[in-house]
C-alpha positions in Angstrom: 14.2 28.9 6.4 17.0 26.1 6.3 17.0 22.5 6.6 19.7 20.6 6.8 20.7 16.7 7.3 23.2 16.0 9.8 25.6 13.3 11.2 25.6 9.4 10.4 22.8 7.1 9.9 22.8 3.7 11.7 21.4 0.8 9.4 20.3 -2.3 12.2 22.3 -5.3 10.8 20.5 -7.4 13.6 18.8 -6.4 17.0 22.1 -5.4 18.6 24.5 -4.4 16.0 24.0 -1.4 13.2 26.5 -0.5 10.2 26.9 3.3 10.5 29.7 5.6 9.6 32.3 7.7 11.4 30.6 10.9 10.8 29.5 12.9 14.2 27.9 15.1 12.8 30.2 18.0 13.4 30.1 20.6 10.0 26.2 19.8 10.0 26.1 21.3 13.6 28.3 24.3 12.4 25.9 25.2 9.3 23.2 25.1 11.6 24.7 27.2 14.1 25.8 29.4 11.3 22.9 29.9 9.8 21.2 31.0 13.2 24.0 33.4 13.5 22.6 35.2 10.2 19.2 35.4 11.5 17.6 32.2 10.0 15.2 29.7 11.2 16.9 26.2 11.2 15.6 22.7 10.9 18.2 19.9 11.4 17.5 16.3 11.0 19.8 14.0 12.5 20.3 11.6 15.4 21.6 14.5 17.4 20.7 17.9 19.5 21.8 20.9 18.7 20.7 23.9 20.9 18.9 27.1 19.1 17.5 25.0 16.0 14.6 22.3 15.6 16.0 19.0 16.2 14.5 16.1 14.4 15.2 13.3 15.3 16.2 10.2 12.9 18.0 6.9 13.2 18.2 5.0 9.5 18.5 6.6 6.2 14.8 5.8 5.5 13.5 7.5 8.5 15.8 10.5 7.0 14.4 10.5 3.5 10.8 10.5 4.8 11.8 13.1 7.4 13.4 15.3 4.6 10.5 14.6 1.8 7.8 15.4 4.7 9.1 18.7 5.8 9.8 19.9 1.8 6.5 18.4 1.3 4.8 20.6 4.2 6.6 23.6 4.9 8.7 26.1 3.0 12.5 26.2 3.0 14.8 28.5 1.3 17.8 26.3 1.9 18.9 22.4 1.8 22.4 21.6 3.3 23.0 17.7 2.9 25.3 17.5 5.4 24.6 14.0 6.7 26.6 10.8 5.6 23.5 9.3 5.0 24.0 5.0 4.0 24.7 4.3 0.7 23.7 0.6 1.6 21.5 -0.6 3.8 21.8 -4.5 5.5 19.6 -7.2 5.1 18.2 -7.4 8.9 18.5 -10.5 10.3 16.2 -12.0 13.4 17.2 -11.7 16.9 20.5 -11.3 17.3 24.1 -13.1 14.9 25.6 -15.3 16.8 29.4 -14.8 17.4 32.0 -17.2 16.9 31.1 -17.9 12.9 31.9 -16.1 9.6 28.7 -13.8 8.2 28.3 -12.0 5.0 26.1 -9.6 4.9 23.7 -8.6 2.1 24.0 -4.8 1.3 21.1 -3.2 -0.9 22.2 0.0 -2.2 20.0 3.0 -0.8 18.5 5.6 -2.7 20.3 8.8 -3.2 18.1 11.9 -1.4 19.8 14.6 -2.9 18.7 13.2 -6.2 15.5 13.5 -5.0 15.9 17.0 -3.2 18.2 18.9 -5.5 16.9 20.7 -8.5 13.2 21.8 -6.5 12.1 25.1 -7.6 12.7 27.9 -5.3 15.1 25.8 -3.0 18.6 26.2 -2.9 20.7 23.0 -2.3 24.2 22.7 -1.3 25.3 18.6 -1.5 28.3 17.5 0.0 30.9 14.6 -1.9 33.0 12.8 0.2 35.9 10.5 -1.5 39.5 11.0 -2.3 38.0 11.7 -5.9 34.7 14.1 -5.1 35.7 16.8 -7.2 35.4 14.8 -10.5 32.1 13.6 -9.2 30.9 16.7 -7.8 30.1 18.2 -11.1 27.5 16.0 -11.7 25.5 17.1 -8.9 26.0 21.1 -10.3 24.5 19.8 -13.3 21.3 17.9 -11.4 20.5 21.3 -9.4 22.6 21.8 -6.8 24.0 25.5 -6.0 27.0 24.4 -4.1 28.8 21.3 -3.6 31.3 21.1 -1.0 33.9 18.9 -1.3 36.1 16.9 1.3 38.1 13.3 1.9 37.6 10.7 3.9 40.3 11.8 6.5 38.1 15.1 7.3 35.3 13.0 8.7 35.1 13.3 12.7 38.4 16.1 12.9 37.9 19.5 14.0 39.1 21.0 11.0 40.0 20.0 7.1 40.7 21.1 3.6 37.6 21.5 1.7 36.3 22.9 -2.0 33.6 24.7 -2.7 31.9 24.2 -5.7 29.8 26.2 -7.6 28.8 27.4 -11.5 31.1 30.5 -10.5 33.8 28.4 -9.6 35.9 27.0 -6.9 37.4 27.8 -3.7 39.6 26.1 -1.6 39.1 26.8 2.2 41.3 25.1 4.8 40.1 25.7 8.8 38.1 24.5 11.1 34.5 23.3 10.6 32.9 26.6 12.0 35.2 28.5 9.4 34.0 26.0 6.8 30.6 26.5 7.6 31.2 30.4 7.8 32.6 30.1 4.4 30.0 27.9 3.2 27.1 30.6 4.0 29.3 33.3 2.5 29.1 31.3 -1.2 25.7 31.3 -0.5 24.7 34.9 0.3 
């Protein structure tokens, strides 16, 4: 059983515009395909479809976490893959709609962290992802809080086919450059 987060959330800033990310969603749909491949039953939660897996569906980082905490919470999964860029902030929403033509600022509140919330849970094996052009230093932090794997990538990896990555583990490292379904293959492989 495998459950995995996928793609970008998109925070409403007012009733037309949203602050998202530039993640599609891509190495999320990989794991999950995958992990089909090998046989498993998959649950992705995302904004997205992807075809052979359970698809639900989420807008807002919110509606993720409570997504995430309700299946843990209900069902039993062998795996967590936190694949999604889920928002690290989320806007203060404003009424109706900004008007144009005028400087705003907007008010950012910082958004709880659901791997902190996921990783660690007994009999669940979590694989966290870091983005930043300095996740390796940070992703060691996240082995330590309970996660079996981290997989580690920059900013410049974020909507391409293909990308350097680090796998992270107690074992080790490993570097794997390739495309996101050789990523994801690789990924799986770590965790076999």
């Amino acid at each position: 059983q495998v459950l995995i987060t996928s793609g970008a959330c998109r925070e409403p800033v007012d009733d037309v515009r949203v602050l998202t990310t530039r993640s599609t969603g891509m190495m999320g749909r990989e794991l999950a395909l995958q992990a089909f491949r090998l046989g498993a039953e998959v649950t992705v939660v995302h904004a997205g479809s992807i075809p052979c897996v359970r698809n639900v569906a989420v807008q807002t980082a919110v509606e993720m976490r409570e997504a995430v905490m309700g299946l843990l919470d209900a069902e039993h999964f062998d795996y967590y893959l936190s694949a999604a860029a889920i928002s690290d902030f989320v806007p203060e929403r404003s009424e109706g709609k900004i008007p144009s033509g005028q400087a705003v600022t907007l008010r950012l509140a910082p958004s709880p962290k659901l791997i902190d919330a996921v990783a660690g849970r007994e009999g669940l094996r979590t694989v966290a992802f870091k983005l930043g052009w300095d996740g390796e230093a940070k992703a060691q932090s996240m082995l330590d809080a309970g996660a079996a794997l981290v997989v580690v990538n920059t900013p410049d990896a974020m909507g391409a086919d293909a990308g350097a990555f680090v796998i992270l583990s107690a074992a080790g490292r490993r570097d794997v450059t390739g495309t996101k379904e050789e990523v994801a293959a690789a990924v799986w492989s770590e965790l076999q």
